[in-house]
C-alpha positions as CSV (number, residue, x, y, z in Angstrom):
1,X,7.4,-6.4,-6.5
2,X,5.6,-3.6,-7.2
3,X,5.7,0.2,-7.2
4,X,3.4,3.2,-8.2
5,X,5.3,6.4,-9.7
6,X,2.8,7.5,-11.8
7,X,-1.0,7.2,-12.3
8,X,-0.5,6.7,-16.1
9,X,1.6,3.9,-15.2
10,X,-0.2,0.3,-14.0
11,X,2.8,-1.1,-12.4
12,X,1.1,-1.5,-8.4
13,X,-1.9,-3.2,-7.5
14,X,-2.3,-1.4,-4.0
15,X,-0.8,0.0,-0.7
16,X,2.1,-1.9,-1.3
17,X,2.9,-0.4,-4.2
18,X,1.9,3.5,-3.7
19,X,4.0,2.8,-0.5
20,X,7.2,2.3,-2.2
21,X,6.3,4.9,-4.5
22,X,6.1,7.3,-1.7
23,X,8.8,6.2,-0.4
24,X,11.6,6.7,-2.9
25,X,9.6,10.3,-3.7
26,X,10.2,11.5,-0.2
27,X,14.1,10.3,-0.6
28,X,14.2,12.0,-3.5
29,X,12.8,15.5,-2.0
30,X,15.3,14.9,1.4
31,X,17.9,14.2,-0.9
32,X,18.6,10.8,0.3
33,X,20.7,8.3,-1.8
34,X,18.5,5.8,-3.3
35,X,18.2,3.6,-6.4
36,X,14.9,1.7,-6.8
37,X,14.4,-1.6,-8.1
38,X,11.0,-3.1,-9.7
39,X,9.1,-4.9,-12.4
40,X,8.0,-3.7,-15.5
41,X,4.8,-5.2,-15.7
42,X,3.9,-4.7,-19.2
43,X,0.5,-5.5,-19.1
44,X,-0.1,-3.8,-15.5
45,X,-2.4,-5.4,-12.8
46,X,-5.9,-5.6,-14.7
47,X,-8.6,-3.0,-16.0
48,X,-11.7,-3.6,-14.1
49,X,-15.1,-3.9,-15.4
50,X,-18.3,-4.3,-13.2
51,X,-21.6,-5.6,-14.7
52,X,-24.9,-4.5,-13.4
53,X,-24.7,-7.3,-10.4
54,X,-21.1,-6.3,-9.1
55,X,-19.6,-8.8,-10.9
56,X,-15.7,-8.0,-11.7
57,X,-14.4,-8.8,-15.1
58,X,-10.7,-8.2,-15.8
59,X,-8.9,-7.3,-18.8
60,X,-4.9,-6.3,-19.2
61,X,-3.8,-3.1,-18.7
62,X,-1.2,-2.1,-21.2
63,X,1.0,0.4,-21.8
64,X,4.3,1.2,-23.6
65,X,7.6,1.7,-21.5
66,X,9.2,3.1,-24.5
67,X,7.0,6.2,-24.2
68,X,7.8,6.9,-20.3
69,X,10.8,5.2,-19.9
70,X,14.5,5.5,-20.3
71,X,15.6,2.2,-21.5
72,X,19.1,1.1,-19.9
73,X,22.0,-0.7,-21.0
74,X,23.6,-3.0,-20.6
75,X,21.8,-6.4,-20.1
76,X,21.9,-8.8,-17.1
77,X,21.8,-12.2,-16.8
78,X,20.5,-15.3,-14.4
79,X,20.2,-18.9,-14.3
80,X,16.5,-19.7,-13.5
81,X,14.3,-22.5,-14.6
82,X,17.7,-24.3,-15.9
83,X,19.1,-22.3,-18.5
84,X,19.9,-18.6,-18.7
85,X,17.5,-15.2,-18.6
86,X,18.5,-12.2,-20.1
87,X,17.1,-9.0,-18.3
88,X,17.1,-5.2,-19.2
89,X,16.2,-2.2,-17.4
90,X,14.0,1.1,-18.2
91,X,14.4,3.8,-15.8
92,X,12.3,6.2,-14.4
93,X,13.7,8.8,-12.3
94,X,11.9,10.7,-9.2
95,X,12.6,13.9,-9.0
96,X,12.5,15.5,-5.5
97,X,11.2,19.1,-4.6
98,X,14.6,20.4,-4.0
99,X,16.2,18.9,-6.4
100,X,17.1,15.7,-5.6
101,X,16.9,12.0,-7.5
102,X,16.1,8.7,-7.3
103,X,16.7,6.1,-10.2
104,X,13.7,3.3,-10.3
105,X,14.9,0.7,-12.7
106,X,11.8,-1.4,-13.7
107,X,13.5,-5.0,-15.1
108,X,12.1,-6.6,-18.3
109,X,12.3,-9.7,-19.5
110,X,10.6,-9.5,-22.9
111,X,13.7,-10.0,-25.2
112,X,14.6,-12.0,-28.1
113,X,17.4,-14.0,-27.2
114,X,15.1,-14.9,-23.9
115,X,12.4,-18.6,-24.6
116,X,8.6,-17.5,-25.4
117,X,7.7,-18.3,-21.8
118,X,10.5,-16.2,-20.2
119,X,9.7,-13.1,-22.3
120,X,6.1,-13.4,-19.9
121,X,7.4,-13.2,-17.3
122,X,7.3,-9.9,-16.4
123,X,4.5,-8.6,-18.2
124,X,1.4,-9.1,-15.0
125,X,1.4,-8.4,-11.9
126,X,0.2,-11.1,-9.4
127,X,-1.4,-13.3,-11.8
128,X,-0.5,-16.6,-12.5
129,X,0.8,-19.8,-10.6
130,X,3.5,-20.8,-8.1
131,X,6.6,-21.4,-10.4
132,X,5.9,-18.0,-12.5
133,X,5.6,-16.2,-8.9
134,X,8.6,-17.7,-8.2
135,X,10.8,-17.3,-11.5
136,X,9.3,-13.4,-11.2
137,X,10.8,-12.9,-7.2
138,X,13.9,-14.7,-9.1
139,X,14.3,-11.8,-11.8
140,X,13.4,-9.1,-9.1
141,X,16.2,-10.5,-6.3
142,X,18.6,-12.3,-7.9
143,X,18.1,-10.6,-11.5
144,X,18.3,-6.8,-9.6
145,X,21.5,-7.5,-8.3
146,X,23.1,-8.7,-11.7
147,X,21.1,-5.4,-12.7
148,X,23.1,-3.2,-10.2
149,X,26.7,-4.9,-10.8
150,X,25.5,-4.4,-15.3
151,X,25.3,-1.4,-15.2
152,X,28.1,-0.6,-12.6
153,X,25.3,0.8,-9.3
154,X,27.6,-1.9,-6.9
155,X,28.7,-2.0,-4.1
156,X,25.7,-0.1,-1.9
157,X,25.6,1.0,1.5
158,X,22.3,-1.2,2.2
159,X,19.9,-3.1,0.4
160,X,16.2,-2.6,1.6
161,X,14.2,-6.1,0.9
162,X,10.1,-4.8,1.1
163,X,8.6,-7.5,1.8
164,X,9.4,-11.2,1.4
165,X,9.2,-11.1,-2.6
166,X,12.9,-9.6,-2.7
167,X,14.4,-12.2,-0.4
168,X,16.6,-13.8,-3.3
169,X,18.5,-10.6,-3.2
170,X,20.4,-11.7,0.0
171,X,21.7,-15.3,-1.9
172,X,22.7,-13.4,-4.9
173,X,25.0,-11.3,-2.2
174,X,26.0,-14.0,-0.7
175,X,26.9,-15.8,-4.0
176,X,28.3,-12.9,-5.6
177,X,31.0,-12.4,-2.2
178,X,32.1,-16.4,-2.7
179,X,32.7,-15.5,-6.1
180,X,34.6,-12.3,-5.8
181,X,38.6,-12.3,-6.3
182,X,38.9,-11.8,-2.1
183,X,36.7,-14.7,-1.8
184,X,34.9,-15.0,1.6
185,X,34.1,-18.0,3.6
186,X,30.1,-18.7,3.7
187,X,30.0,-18.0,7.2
188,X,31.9,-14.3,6.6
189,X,29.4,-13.7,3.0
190,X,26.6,-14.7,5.4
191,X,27.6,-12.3,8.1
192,X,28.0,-9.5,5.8
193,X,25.1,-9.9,3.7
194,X,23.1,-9.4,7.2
195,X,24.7,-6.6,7.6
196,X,23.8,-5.3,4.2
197,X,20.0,-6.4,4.2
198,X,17.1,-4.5,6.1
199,X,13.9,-6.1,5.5
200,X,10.2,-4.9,5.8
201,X,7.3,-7.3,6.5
202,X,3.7,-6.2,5.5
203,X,2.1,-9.2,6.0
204,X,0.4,-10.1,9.5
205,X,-1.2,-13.3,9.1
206,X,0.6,-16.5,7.7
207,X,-1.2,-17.4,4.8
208,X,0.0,-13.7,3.4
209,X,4.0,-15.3,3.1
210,X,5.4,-16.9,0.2
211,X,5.7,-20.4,0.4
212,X,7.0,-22.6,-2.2
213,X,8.6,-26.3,-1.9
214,X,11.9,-27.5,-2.2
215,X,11.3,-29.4,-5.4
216,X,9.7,-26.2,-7.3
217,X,12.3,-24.0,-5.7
218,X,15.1,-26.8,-7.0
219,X,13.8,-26.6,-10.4
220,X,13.5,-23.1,-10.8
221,X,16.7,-21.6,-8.5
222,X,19.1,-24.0,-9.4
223,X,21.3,-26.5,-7.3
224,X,23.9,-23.9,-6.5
225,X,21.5,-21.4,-4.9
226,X,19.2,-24.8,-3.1
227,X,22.7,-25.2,-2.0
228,X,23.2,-22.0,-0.8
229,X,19.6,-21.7,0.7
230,X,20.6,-25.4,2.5
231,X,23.9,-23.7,4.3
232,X,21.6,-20.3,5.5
233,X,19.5,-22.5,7.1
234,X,16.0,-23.0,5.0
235,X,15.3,-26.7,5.3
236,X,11.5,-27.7,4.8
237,X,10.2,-25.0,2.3
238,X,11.3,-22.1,0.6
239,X,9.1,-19.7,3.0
240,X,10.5,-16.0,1.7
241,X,10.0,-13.6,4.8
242,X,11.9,-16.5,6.9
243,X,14.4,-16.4,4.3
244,X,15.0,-12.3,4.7
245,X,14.2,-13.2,8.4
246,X,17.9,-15.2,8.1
247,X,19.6,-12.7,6.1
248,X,18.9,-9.5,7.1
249,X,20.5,-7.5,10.4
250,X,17.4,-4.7,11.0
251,X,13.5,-6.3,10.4
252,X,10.7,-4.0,10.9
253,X,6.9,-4.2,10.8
254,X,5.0,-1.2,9.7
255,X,2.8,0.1,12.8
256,X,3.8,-0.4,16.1
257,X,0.8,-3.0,16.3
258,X,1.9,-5.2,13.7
259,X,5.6,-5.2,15.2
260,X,3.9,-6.9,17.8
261,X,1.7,-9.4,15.9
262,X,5.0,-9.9,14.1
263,X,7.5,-10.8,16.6
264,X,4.5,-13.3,17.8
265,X,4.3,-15.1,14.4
266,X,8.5,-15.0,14.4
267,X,9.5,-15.1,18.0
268,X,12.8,-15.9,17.6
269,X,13.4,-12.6,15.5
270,X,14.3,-9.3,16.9
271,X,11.2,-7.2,14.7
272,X,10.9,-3.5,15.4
273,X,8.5,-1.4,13.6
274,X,8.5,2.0,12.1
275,X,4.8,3.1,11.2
276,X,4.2,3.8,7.8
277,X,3.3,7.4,5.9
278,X,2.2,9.0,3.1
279,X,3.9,11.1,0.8
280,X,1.9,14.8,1.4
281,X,2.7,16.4,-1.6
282,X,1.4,13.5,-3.8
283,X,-1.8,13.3,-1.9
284,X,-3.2,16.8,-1.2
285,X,-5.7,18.3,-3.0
286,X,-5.5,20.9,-5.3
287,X,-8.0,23.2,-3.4
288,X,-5.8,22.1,0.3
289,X,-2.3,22.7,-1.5
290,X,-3.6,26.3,-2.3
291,X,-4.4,26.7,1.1
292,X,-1.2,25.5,2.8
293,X,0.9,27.2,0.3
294,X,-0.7,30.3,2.0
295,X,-0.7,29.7,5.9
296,X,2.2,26.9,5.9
297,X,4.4,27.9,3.3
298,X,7.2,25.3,2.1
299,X,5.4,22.7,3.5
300,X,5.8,20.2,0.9
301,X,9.7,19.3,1.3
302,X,8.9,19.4,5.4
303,X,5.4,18.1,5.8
304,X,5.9,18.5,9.4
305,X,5.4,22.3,9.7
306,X,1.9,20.9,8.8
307,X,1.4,20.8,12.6
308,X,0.6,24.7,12.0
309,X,-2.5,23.8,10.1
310,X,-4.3,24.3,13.8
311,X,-3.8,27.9,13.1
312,X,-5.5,27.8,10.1
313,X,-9.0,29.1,10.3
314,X,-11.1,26.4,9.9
315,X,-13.9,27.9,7.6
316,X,-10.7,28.4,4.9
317,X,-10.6,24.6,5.7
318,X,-14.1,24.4,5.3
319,X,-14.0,25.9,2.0
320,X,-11.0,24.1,0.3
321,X,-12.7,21.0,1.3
322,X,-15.8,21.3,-0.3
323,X,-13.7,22.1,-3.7
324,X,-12.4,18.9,-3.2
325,X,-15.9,16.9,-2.4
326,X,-17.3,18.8,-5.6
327,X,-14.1,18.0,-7.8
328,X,-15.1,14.1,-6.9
329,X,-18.9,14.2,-6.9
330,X,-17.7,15.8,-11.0
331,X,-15.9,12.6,-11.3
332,X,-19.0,10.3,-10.4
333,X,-21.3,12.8,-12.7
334,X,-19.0,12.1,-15.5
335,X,-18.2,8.1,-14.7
336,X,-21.5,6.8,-13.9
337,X,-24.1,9.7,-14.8
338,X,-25.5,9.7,-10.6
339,X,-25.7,13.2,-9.2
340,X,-24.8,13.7,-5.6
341,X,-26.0,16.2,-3.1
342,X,-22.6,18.3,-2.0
343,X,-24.6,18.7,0.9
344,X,-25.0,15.1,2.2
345,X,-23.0,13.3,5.1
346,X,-20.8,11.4,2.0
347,X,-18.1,8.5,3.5
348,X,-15.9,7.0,1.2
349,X,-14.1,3.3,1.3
350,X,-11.3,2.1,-0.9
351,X,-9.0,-0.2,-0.4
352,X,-8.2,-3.7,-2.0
353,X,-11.4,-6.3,-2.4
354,X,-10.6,-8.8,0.1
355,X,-12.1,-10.6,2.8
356,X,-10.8,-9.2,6.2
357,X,-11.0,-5.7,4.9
358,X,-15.2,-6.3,5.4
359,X,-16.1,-3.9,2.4
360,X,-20.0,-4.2,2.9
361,X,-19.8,-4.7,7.2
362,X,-22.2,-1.1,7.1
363,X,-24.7,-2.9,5.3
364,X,-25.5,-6.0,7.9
365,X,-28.7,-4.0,8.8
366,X,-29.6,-1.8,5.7
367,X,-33.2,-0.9,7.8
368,X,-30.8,1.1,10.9
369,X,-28.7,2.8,8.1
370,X,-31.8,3.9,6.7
371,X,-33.3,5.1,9.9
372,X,-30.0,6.9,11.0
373,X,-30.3,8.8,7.7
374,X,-34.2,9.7,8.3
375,X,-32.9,10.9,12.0
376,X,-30.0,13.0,10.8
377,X,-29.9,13.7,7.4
378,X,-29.4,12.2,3.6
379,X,-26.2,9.5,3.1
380,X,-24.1,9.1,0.6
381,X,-21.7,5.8,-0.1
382,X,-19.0,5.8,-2.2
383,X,-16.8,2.9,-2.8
384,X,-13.6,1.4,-5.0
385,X,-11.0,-1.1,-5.1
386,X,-10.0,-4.3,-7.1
387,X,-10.5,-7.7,-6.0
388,X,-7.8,-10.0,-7.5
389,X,-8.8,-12.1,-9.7
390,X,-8.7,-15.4,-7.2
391,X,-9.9,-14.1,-4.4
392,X,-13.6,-15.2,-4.5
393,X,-14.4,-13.6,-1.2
394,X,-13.4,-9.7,-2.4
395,X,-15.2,-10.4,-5.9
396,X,-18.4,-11.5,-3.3
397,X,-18.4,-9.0,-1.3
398,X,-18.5,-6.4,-4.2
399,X,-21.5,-8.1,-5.3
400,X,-22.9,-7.3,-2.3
401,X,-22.2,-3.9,-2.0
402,X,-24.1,-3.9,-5.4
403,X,-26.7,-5.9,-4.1
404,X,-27.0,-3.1,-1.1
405,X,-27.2,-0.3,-3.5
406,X,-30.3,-2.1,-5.2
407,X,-31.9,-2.5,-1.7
408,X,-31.0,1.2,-0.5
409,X,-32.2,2.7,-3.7
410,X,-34.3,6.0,-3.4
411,X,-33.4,6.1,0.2
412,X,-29.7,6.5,0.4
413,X,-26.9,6.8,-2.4
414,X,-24.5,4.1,-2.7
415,X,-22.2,3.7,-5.6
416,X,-19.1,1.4,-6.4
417,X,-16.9,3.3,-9.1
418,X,-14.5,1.1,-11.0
419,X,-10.4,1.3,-11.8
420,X,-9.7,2.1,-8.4
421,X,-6.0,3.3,-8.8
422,X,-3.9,6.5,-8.0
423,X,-6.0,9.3,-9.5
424,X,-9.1,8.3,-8.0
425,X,-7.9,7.1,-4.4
426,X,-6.5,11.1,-4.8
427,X,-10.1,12.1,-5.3
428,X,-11.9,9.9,-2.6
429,X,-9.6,10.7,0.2
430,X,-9.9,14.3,-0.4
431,X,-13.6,14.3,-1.0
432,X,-15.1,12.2,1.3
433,X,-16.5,14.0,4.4
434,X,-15.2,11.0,6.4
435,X,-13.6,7.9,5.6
436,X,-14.4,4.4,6.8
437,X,-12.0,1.8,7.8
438,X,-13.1,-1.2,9.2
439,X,-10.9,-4.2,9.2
440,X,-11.0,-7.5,11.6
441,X,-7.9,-6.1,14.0
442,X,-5.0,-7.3,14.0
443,X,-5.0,-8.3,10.5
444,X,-4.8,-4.8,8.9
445,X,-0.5,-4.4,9.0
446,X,-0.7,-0.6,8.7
447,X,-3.3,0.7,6.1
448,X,-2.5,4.1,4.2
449,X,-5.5,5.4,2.9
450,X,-6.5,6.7,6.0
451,X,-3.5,8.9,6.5
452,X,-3.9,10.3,3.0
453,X,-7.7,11.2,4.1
454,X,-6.2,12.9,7.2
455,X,-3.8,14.8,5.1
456,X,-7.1,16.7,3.4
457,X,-8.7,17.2,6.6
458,X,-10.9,14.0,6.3
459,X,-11.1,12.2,9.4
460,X,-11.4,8.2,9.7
461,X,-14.3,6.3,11.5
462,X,-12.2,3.2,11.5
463,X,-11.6,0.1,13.8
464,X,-8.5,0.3,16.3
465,X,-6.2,-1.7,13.8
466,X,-2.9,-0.8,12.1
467,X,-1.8,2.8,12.1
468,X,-5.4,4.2,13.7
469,X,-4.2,3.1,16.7
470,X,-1.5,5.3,17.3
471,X,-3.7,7.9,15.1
472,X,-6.7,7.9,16.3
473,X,-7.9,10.6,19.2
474,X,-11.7,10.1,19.6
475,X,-13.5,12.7,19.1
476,X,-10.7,14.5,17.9
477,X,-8.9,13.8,14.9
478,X,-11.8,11.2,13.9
479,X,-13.6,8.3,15.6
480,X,-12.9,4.6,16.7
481,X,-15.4,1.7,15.8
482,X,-15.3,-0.4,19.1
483,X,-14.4,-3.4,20.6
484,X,-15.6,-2.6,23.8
485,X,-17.8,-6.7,25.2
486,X,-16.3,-8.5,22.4
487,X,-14.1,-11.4,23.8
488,X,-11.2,-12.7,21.9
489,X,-11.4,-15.4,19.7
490,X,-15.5,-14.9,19.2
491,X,-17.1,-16.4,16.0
492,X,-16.9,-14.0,13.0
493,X,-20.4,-13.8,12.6
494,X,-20.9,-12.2,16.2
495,X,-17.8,-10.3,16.0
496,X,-19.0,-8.8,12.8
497,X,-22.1,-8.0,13.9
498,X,-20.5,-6.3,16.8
499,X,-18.7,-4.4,14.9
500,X,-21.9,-3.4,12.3
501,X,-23.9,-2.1,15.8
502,X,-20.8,-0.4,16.4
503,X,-20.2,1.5,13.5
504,X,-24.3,2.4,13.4
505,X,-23.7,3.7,16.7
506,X,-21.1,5.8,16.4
507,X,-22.4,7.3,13.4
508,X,-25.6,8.0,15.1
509,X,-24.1,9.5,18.1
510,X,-21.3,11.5,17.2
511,X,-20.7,11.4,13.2
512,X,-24.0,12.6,11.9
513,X,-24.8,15.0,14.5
514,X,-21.6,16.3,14.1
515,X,-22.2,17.1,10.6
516,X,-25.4,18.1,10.4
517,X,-25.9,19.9,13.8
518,X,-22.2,21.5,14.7
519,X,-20.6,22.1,11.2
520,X,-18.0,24.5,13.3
521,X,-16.9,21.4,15.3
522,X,-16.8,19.3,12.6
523,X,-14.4,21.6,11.0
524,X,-12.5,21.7,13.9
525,X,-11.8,17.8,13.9
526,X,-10.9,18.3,10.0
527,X,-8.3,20.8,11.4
528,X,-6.8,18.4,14.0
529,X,-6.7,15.6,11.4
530,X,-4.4,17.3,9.3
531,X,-2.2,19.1,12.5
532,X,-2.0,16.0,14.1
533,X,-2.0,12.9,12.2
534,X,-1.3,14.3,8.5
535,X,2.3,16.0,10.3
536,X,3.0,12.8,11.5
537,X,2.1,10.3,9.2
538,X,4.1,11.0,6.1
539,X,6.8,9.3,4.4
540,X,9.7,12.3,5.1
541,X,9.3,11.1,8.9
542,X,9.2,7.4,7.7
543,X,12.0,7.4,5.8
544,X,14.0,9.7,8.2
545,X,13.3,6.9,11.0
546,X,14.6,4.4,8.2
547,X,17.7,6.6,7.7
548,X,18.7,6.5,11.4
549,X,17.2,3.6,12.6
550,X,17.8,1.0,9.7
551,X,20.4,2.5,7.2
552,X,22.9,4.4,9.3
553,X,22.8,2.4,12.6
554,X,25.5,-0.6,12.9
């Protein structure tokens, strides 16, 4: 639904999106045969403005395709909403470190021949109702494979459905094999779509799944496709990841801990997982590239000789990271007008506005924060991300970060910066001196931020949720906030809380001392960060266990 290829180019909102745009960039550098299909999203996700309160405003991102993009022909066509859709493509191609290329073909609706309403529908990202999310998963499924078959990319080896919103592709296979000259019964189309379809779910709670109802998906799909649905076995609702559940022969979660939460929401589904990573070349510094180019050379088409950044000396580490702080303490000179002291403990959070991500947890008891910075040493607070537009519980909570940064004034820095996208999350996770995580576990399906913090020796302080768990060594390559007393199922206002002493304390007791009292150390754990987790968690190895596990395999 959504995929990030260039900074310049709004069509993502967040992980999901950089994800698939790291994805197809590590194909293209391994070679790997892939065409991509999106959106074009004309008028991007939004442009966000905050007033002096934290309040978000949004206005339209636009840009224009015909400047960046490679328009295709010919057209494709569906039948959605009761009469037809026309649909074109603009490519963009990715083009790997050795050489190799991947197609993304971004689909547009805005044509002539196409009604008023239809030429809308894919100009936004995420924004609007049920039937317009609906008619848009429509054009991305069903209209990607009359895409493919236009402009003559059939048959493939496998189609990869990420996440639920491409579910529709498996009943456009399915009705394209009942309608082929060799005509198959349904139960032989079904059978062979599975085998066609791998599916990825990001999603770990239930409310996070599309859902829509027999009569909207009626009016909008058609009574051909309802009738197709009917025979695959969807009966009460249109619910999307149940739908790729049905269709697809290989369904993965993306950390090893939301497999798990997975197969317990969908127990009657065989749900592997294959963490996720984070294309290196993409994310590393300028100041860190220069130094692995000279102790790990090639290491961008095989991030895993990064394992040899434990032989770099650390104060070579030491130094390319504080290029990297200063390059984004520039960046808030130049947005905001604050200047920051390159010497202060400076932790950075960024990640999409929304309620179980807990964006202001570290300020539950402002007078401890203060009193760990008077014990240790001056604290800086730097934070991003986008709430969307509905969610009143992210737009609230970046009020209160604001509302913080009123309280903490003259005693330690905290600033929200605005437009959190691809350039800046670039800046942040090389910058920060450590980064915070600190979802409500097991609600956080993987989270990548992290992992491209790790990659510039920045290690996470972050609860044991998603990929930290199989990342985190304390102590090591960064820190876990703790459980440790708190019973399952406890009220969110204690477990919070629990979690706000925890994070105090571990910043107390080994972050800031760490920082300000064994710098050598501290560059040690930045070393191990990279060696161990930024070798690890990339893409190249995600896409390789894809390859073998998912693509090749049956």
């Amino acid at each position: 639904m959504e995929i990030a290829l260039d900074a310049a180019i709004p069509t993502y909102s967040g992980g999901l999106g950089v994800l698939a745009g790291d994805t197809v960039r590590s194909c293209a550098d391994l070679g790997i045969r892939m065409t991509a299909v999106s959106l074009l999203h004309r008028r991007g996700f939004f442009r966000q403005r905050l007033g002096d309160d934290g309040t978000q405003t949004e206005d339209p991102d636009p840009w224009h395709p015909e400047k960046r993009l490679e328009p295709v022909e010919p057209l494709a066509a569906i039948e959605i909403g009761g009469h037809r859709v026309e649909i074109r493509a603009w490519r963009y191609t990715v083009h790997g470190a050795d050489g190799g290329q991947v197609p993304v073909y971004l689909l547009d609706t805005d044509l002539e021949s196409n009604r008023p309403e239809d030429r809308r529908l894919t100009d936004d990202l995420y924004l609007g109702g049920e039937r317009h999310r609906l008619l848009q998963e429509a054009v991305l499924g069903m209209g990607g494979v009359a895409l493919l078959e236009a402009i003559d990319a059939l048959p493939m080896d496998r189609f990869h459905l990420n996440e639920g919103h491409a579910a529709l592709v498996s009943l456009a296979l399915i009705g394209r094999m009942l309608e082929s000259p060799t005509a198959a019964s349904f139960a032989e189309a079904l059978e062979r779509t599975r085998n066609l379809c791998v599916f990825t779910t990001h999603t770990p709670v239930p409310a996070g799944h599309d859902r829509f109802s027999l009569e909207l998906a009626g009016s909008v799909l058609g009574d051909r496709t309802m009738f197709l649905l009917e025979q695959v076995g969807v009966k009460n609702e249109l619910n999307m990841t149940e739908l790729a559940l049905l269709t697809s022969r290989f369904v993965n979660g993306v950390a090893v801990r939301h497999g798990e939460v997975s197969r317990g929401m969908f127990p009657h589904y065989p749900i592997r997982s294959i963490t996720n990573g984070v294309h290196a070349a993409t994310w590393i510094s300028p100041s860190m590239h220069e130094l692995f180019d000279r102790h790990v050379p090639g290491w961008p088409p095989d991030p895993f000789t990064l394992r040899y950044a434990s032989q770099i000396p650390t104060e070579e580490i030491g130094r390319a990271h504080r290029r990297s702080k200063q390059a984004l303490l520039d960046h808030v000179r130049e947005t905001t007008g604050r200047v920051l002291d390159p010497d202060a403990l400076t932790l950075g959070f960024a990640r999409r506005a929304t309620g179980y991500k807990r964006t202001d947890l570290i300020f539950r008891d402002i007078e401890r924060l203060v009193r760990l910075a008077n014990r240790h040493g001056p604290l800086q607070l730097l934070f991003a991300g986008k709430a969307h537009p509905r969610d009143d519980e992210g737009r609230e909570a970046i009020r209160r970060v604001f509302a913080a940064a009123r309280a903490l004034e003259g005693r330690i820095e905290v600033i929200y910066l605005p437009n959190y996208g691809m350039a800046l999350c670039k800046l942040l996770v090389s910058g920060s001196d450590v980064w915070l995580n600190n979802p409500i576990p097991p609600l956080e399906a993987s989270g990548t931020s992290g992992m491209k913090a790790a990659l510039n020796g920045v290690p996470s302080l972050s609860t044991l949720d998603g990929w930290w768990i199989e990342g985190c060594i304390e102590g090591v390559t960064g820190w876990e906030i703790e459980d440790g007393s708190l019973e399952p199922g406890q009220a969110p206002e204690a477990r919070d809380s629990h979690h706000a002493r925890q994070l105090y304390r571990k910043l107390d007791l080994a972050v800031a001392p760490l920082y300000y009292g064994d710098p050598e150390a501290m560059l040690e754990i930045r070393r191990q960060a990279i060696s161990l987790n930024g070798s690890f968690f990339n893409t190249h190895r995600m896409v390789l266990q894809y390859l073998h596990e998912a693509y090749l395999s049956g």
